[in-house]
ZANUVO-835140 format. One record per residue (C-alpha): residue number from 1; y, z, x. Coordinates in Angstrom, 2 decimals. Layout:
<marlums>
marlum pos = NUM c2 = Y c3 = Z c1 = X
...
</marlums>
This chain:
<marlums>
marlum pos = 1 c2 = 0.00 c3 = 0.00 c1 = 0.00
marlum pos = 2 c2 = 3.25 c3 = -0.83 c1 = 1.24
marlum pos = 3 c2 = 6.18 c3 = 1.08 c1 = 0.64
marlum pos = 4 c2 = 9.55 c3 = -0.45 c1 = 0.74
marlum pos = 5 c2 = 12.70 c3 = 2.95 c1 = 0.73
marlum pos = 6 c2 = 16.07 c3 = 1.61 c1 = 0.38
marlum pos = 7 c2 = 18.63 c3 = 4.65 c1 = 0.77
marlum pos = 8 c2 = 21.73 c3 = 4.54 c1 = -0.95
marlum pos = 9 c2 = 24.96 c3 = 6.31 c1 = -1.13
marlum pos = 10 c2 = 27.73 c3 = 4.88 c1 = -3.04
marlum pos = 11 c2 = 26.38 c3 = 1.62 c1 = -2.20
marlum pos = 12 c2 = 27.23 c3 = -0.23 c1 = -5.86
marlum pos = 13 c2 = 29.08 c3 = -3.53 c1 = -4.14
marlum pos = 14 c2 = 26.10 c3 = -3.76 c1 = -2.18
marlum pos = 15 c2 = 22.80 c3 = -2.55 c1 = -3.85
marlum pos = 16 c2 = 22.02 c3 = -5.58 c1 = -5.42
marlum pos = 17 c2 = 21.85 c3 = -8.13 c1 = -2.35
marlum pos = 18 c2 = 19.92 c3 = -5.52 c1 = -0.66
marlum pos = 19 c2 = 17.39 c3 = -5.01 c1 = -3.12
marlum pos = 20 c2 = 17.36 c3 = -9.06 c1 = -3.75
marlum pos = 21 c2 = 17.26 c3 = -9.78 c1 = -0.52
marlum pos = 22 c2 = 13.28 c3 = -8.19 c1 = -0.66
marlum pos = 23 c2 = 12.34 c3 = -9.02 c1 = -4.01
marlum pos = 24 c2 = 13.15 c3 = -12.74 c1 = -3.18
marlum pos = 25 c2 = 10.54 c3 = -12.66 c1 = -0.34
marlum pos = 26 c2 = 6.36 c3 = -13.65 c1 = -0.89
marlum pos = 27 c2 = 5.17 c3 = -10.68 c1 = 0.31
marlum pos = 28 c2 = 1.29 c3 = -11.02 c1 = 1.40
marlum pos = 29 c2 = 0.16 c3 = -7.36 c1 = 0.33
marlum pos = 30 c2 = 0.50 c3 = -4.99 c1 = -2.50
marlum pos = 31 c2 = 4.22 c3 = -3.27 c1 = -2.93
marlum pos = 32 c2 = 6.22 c3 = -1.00 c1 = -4.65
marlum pos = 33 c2 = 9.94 c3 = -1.06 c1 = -4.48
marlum pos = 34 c2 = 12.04 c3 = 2.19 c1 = -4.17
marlum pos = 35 c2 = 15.95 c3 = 2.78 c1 = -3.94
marlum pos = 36 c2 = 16.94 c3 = 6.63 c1 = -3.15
marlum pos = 37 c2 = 20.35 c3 = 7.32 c1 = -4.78
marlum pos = 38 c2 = 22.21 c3 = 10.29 c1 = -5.57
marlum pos = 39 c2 = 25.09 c3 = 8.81 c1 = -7.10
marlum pos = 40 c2 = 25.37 c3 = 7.69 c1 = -11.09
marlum pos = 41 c2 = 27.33 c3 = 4.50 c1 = -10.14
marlum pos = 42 c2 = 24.31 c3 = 3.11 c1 = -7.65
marlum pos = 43 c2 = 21.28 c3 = 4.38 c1 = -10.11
marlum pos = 44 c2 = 22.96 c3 = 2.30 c1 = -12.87
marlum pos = 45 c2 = 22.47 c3 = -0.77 c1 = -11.23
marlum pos = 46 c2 = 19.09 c3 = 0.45 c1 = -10.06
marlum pos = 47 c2 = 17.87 c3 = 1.09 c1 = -13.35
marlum pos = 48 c2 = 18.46 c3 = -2.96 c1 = -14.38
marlum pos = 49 c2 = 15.77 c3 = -3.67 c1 = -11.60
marlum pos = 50 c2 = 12.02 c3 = -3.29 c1 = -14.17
marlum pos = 51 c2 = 10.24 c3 = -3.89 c1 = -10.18
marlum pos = 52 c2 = 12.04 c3 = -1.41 c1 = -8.41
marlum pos = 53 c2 = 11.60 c3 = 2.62 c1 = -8.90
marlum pos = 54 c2 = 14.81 c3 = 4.86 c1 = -8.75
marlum pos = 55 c2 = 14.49 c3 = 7.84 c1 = -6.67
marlum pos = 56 c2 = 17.40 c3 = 10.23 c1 = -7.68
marlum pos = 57 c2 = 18.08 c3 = 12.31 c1 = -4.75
marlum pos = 58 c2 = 19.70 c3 = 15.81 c1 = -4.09
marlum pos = 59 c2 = 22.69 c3 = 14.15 c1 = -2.34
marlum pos = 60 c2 = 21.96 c3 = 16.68 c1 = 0.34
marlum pos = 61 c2 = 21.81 c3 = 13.37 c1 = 3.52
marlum pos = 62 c2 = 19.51 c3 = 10.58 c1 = 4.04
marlum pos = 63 c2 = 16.93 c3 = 12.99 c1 = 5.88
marlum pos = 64 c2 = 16.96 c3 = 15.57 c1 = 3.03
marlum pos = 65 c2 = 15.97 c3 = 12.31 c1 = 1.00
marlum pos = 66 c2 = 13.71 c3 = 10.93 c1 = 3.18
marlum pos = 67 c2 = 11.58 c3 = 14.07 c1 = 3.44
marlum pos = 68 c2 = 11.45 c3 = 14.42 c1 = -0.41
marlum pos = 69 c2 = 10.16 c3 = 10.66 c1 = -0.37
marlum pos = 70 c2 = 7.58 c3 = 11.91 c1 = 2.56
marlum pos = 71 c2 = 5.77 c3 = 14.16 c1 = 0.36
marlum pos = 72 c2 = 5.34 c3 = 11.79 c1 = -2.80
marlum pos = 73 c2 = 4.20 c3 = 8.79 c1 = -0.29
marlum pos = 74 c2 = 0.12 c3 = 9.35 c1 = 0.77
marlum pos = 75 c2 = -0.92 c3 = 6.76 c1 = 3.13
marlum pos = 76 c2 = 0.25 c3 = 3.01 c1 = 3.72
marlum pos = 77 c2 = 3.03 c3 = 1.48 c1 = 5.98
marlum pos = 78 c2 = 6.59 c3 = 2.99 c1 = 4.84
marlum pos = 79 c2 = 9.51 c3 = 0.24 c1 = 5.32
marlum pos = 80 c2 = 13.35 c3 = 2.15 c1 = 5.97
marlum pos = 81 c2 = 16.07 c3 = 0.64 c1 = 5.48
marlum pos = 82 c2 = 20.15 c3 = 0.86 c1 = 3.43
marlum pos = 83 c2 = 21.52 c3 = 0.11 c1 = 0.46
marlum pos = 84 c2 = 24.67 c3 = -1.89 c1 = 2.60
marlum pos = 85 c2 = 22.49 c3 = -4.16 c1 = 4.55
marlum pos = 86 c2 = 20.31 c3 = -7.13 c1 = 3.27
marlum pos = 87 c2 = 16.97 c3 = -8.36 c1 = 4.61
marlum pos = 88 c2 = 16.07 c3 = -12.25 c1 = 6.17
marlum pos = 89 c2 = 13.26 c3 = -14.03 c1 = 3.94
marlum pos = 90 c2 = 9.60 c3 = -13.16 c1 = 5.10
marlum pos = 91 c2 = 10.93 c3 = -9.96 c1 = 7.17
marlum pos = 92 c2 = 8.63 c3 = -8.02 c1 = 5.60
marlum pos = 93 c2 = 5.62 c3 = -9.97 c1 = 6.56
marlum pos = 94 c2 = 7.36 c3 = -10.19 c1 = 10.00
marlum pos = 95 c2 = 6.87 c3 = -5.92 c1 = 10.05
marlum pos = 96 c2 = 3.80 c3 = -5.99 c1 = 8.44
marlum pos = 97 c2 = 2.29 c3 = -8.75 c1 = 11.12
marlum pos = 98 c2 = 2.79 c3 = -5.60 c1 = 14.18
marlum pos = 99 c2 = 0.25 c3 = -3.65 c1 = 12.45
marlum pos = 100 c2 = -2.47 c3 = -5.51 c1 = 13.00
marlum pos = 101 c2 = -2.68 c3 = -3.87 c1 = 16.37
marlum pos = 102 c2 = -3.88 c3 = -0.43 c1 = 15.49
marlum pos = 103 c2 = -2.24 c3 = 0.93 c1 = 18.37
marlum pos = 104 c2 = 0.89 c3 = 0.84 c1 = 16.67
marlum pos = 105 c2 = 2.83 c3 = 3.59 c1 = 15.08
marlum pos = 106 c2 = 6.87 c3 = 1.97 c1 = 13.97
marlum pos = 107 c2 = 8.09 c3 = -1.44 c1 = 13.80
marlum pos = 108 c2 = 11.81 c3 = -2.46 c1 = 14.61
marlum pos = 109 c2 = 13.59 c3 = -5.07 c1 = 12.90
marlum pos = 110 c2 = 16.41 c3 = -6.83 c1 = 14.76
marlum pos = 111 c2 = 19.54 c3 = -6.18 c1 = 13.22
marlum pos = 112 c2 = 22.45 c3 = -9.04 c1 = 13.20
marlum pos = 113 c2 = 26.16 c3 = -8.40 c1 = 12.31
marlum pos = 114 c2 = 27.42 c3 = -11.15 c1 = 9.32
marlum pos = 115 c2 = 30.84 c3 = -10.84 c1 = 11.32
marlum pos = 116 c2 = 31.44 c3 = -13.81 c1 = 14.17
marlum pos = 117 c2 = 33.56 c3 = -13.39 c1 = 17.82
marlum pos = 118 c2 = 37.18 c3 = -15.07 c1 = 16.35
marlum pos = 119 c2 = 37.98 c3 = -11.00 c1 = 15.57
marlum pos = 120 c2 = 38.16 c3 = -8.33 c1 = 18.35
marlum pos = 121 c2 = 35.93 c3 = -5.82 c1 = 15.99
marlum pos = 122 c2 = 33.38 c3 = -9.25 c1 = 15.35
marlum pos = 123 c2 = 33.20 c3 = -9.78 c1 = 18.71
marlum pos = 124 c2 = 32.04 c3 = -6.18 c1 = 19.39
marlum pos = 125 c2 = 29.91 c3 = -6.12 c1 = 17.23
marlum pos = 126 c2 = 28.24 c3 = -9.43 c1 = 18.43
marlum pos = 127 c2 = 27.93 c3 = -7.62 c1 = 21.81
marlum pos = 128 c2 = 26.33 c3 = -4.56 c1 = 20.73
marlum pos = 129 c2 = 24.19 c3 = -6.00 c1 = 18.43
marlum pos = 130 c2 = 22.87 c3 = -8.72 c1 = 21.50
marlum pos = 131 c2 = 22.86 c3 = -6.25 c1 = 23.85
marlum pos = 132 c2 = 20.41 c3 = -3.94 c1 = 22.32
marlum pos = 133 c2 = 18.60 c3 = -6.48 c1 = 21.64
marlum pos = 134 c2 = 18.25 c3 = -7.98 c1 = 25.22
marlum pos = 135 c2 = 17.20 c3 = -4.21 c1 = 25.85
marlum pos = 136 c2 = 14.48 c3 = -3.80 c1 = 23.12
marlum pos = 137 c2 = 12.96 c3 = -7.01 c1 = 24.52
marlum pos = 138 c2 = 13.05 c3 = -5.67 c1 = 28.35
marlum pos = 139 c2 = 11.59 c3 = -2.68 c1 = 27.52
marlum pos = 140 c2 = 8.63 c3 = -4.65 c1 = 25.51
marlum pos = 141 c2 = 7.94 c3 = -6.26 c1 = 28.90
marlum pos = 142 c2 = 8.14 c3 = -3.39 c1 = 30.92
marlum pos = 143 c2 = 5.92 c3 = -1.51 c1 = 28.63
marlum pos = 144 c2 = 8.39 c3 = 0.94 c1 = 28.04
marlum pos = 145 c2 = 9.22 c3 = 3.21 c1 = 24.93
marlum pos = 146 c2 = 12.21 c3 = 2.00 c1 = 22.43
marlum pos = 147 c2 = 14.13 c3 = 3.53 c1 = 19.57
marlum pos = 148 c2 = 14.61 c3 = 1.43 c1 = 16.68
marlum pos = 149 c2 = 17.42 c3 = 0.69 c1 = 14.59
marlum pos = 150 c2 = 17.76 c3 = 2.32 c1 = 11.23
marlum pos = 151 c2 = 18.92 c3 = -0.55 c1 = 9.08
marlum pos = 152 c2 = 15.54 c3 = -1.89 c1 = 9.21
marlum pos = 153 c2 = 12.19 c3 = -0.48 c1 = 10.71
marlum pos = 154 c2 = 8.62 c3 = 0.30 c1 = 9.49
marlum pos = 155 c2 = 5.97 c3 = 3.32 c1 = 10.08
marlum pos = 156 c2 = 2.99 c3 = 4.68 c1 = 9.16
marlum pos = 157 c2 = 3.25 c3 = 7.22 c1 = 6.59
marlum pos = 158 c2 = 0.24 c3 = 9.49 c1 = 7.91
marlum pos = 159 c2 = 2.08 c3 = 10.40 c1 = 11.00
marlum pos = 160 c2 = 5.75 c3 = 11.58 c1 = 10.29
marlum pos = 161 c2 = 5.13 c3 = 14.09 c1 = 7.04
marlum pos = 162 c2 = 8.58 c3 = 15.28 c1 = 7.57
marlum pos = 163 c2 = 11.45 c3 = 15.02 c1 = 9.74
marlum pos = 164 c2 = 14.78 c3 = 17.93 c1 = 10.69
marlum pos = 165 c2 = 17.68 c3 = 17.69 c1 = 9.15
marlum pos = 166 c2 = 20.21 c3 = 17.79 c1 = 12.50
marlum pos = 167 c2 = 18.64 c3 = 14.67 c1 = 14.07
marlum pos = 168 c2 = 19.43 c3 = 10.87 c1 = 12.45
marlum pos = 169 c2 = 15.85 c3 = 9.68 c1 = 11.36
marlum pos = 170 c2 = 15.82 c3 = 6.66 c1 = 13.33
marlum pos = 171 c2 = 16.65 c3 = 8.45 c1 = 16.23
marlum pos = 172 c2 = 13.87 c3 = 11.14 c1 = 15.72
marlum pos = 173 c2 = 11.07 c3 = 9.12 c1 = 13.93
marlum pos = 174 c2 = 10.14 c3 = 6.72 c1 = 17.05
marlum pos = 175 c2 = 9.94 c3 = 9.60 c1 = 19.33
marlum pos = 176 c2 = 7.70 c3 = 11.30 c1 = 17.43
marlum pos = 177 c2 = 5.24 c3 = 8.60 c1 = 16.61
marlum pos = 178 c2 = 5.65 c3 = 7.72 c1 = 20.14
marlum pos = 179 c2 = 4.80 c3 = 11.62 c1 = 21.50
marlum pos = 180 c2 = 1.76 c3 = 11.50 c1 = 19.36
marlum pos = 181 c2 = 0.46 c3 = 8.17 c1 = 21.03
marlum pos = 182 c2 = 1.46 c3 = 5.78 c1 = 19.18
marlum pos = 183 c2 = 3.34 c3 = 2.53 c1 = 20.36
marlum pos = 184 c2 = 6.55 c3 = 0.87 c1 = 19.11
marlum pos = 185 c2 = 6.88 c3 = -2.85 c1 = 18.46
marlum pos = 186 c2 = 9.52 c3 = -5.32 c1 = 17.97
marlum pos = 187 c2 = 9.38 c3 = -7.77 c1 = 14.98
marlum pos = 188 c2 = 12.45 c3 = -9.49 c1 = 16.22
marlum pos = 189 c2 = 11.98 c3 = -12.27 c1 = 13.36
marlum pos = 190 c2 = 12.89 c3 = -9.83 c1 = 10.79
marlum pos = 191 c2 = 16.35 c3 = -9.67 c1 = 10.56
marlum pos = 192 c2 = 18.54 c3 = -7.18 c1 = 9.13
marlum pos = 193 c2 = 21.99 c3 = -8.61 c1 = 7.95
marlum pos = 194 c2 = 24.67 c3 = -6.20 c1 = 8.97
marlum pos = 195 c2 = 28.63 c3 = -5.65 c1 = 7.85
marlum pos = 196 c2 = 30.51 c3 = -3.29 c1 = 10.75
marlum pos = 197 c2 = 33.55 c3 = -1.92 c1 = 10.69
marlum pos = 198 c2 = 37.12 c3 = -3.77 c1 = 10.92
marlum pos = 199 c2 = 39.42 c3 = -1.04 c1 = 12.06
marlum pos = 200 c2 = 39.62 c3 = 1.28 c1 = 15.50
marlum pos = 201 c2 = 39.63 c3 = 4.72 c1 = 13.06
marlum pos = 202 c2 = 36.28 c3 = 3.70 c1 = 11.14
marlum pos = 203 c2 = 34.84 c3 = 2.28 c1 = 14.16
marlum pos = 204 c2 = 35.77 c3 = 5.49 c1 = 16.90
marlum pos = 205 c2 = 34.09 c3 = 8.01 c1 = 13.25
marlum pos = 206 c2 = 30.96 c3 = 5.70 c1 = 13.45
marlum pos = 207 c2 = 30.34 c3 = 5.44 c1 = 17.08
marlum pos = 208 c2 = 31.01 c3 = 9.18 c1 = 17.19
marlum pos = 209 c2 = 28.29 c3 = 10.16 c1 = 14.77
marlum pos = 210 c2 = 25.53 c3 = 7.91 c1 = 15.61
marlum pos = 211 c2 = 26.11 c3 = 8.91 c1 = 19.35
marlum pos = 212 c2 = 26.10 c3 = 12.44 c1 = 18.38
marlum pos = 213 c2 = 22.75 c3 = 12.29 c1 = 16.28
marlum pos = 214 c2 = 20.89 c3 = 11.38 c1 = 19.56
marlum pos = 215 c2 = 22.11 c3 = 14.64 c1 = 21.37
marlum pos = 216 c2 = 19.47 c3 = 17.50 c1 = 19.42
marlum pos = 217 c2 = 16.58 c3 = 15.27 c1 = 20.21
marlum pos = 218 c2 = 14.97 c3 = 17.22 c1 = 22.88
marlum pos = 219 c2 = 14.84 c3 = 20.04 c1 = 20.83
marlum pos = 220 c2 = 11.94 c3 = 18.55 c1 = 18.77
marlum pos = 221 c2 = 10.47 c3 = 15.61 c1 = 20.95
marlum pos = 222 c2 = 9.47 c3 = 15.59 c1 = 24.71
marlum pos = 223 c2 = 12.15 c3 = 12.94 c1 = 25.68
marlum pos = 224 c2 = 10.59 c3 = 12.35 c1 = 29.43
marlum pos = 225 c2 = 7.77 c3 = 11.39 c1 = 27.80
marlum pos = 226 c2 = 9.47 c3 = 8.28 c1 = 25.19
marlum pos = 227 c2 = 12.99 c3 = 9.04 c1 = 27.50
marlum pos = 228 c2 = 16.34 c3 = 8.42 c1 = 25.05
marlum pos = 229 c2 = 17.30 c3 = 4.69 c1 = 24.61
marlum pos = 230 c2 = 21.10 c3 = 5.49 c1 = 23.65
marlum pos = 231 c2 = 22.12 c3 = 7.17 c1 = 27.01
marlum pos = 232 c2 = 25.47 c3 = 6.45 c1 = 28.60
marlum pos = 233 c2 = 23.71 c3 = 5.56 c1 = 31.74
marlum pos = 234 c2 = 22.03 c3 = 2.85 c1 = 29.56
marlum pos = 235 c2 = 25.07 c3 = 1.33 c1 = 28.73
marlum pos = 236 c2 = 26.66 c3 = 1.63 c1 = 31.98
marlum pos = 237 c2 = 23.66 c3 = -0.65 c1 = 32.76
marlum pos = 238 c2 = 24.98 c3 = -3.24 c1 = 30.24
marlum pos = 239 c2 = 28.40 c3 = -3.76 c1 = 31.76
marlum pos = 240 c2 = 27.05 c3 = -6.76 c1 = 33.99
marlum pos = 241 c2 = 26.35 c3 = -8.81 c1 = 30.79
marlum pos = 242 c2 = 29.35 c3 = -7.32 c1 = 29.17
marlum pos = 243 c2 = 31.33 c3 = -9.57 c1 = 31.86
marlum pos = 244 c2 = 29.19 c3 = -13.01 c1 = 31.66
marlum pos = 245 c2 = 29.51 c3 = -12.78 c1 = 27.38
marlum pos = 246 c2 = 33.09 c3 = -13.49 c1 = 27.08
marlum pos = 247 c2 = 33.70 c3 = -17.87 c1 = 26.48
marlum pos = 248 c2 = 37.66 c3 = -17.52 c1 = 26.49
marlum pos = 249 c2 = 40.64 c3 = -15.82 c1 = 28.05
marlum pos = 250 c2 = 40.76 c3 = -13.35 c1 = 25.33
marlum pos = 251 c2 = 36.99 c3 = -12.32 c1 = 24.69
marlum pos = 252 c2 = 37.43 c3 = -11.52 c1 = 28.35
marlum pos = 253 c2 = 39.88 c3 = -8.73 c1 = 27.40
marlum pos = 254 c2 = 38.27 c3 = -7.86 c1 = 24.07
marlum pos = 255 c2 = 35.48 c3 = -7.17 c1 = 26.79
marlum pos = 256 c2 = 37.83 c3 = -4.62 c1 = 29.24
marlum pos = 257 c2 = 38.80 c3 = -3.24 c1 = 25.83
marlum pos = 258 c2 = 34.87 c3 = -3.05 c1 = 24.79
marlum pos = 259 c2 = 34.85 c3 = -0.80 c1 = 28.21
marlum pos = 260 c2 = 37.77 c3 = 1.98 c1 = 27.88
marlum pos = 261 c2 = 36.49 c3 = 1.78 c1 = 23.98
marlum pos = 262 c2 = 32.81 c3 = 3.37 c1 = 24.79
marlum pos = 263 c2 = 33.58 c3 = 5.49 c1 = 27.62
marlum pos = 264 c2 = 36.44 c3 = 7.11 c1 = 25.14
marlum pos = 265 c2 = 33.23 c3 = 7.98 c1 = 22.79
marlum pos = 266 c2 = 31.04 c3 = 9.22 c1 = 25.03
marlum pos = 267 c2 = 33.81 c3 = 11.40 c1 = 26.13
marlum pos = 268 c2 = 34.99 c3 = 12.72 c1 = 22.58
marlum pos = 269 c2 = 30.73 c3 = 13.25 c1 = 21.55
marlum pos = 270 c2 = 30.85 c3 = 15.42 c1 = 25.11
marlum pos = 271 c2 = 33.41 c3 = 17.50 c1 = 24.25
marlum pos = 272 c2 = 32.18 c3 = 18.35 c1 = 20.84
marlum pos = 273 c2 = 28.08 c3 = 18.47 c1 = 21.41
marlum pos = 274 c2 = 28.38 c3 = 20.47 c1 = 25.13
marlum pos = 275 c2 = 32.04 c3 = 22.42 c1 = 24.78
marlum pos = 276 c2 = 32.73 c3 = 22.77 c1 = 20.76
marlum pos = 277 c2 = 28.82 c3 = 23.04 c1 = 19.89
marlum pos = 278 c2 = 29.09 c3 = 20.57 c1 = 17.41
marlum pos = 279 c2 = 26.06 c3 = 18.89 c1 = 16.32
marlum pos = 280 c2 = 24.65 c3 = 16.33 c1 = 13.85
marlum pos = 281 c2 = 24.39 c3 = 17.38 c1 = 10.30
marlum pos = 282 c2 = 22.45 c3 = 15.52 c1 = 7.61
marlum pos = 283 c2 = 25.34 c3 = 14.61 c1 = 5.16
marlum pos = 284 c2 = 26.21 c3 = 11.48 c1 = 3.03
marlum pos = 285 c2 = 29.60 c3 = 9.99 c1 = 4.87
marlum pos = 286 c2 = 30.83 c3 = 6.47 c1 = 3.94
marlum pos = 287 c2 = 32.58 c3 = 4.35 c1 = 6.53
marlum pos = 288 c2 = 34.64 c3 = 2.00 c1 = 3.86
marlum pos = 289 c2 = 35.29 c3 = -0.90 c1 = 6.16
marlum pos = 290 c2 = 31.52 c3 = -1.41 c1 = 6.75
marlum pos = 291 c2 = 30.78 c3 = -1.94 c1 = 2.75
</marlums>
């Protein structure tokens, strides 16, 4: 049984492509459909879907949601992904395809941003985007571990029953399927369409808290063992291709920008994890330039 959990949050503008975007596709095995949604204005346009079940969370955060969905899924191959993003045609069977190995535990799904380079934010987000996934695919050869992305990934439900509340779940979730043997693998056919943010306050919030959500990991995992993908060293790494990406005069300086931009996070997510003590919390927050 496959389980397809799309987790919402104010996501009305969006919730339809996203749940469209799956039932659309010829999927080759037995599905169910599920959208998690605390809000009234999001379950509404669930409930016009007869294929897809409504899940009316708490509101507590995607983990609190995710754990409640946990307990009421058995057995099967669990696909993740959000109510603001939308799915390529045959991604699923793209995900479902990795499994045939046995030795795997999560799939990643390759996330692309709908935004192109003519826009300073676009052509960040073209960079980020390409340069994880340059990384994903070095690590594959290497035989190295991987974290996959959130907007789109797929594991097996026996071996993550439940996951803390302090940690984002696609940060946690391949480290522990990974500590308990279990390999990751790239689908990098399905694609997971992406909208980012347009503005340097929305941006700086959601760099922030996705950098932060890495930082309580080795409280619960044995990061030497599947070491941290999202590391400032790792990015550091990155700054060669940063330089040869740029076609024109000004992506060159949207790149120096790019630069001063991250280093500025990983200071601020410093000072607040490692001075002020201030870690991830599982919470609903909605960047509004993303929607």
């Amino acid at each position: 049984m496959i389980s397809i959990v799309i987790t919402a949050f104010k996501e009305s503008k969006t919730i339809r492509m996203a749940i469209e975007s799956f039932l659309s596709q010829k999927i080759n095995e037995k599905y169910e459909l599920i959208v998690s949604a605390p809000d009234k204005e999001t379950q509404e346009i669930v409930k016009r879907y007869k294929k897809v079940k409504l899940f009316k969370d708490s509101g507590k955060g995607k983990a609190h949601a995710l754990n409640l969905i946990f307990k009421d899924i058995k057995k099967g191959i669990i696909i993740l992904t959000d109510g603001d993003v939308y799915v390529s045609e045959n991604s699923v069977n793209e995900l479902l395809k990795k499994f045939e190995n046995l030795e795997i535990g999560c799939v990643a799904g390759r996330p692309v941003p709908i935004e192109d380079k003519r826009t300073k934010y676009g052509y960040w987000a073209n960079f980020l985007f390409d340069s994880a996934h340059r990384l994903r695919q070095k690590l594959i050869q290497e035989g190295k571990f991987f974290q996959s992305s959130g907007y789109l990934y797929a594991i097996k439900t026996q071996i993550v029953a439940e996951i803390p509340l302090n940690v984002a779940d696609d940060a946690i979730i391949p480290h522990m399927i990974s500590n308990r043997g279990y390999k990751i693998a790239y689908a990098e056919k399905a694609l997971v369409f992406v909208k980012n943010v347009n503005n340097w306050k929305d941006w700086v919030s959601q760099k922030v808290r996705t950098s932060r959500a890495h930082e309580n990991l080795g409280k619960y995992v044995d990061i030497k063992k599947s070491p941290r993908t999202k590391t400032f060293i790792n990015e550091a790494k990155g700054i060669f291709y940063l330089f040869s990406y740029p076609e024109n005069i000004k992506e060159f300086f949207w790149s120096l920008e790019l630069i001063f931009a991250r280093l500025y996070i990983w200071i601020i997510v410093f000072f607040e994890v490692y001075l002020r003590k201030k870690y991830h919390k599982d919470n609903w927050e909605r960047v509004e330039s993303a929607r």
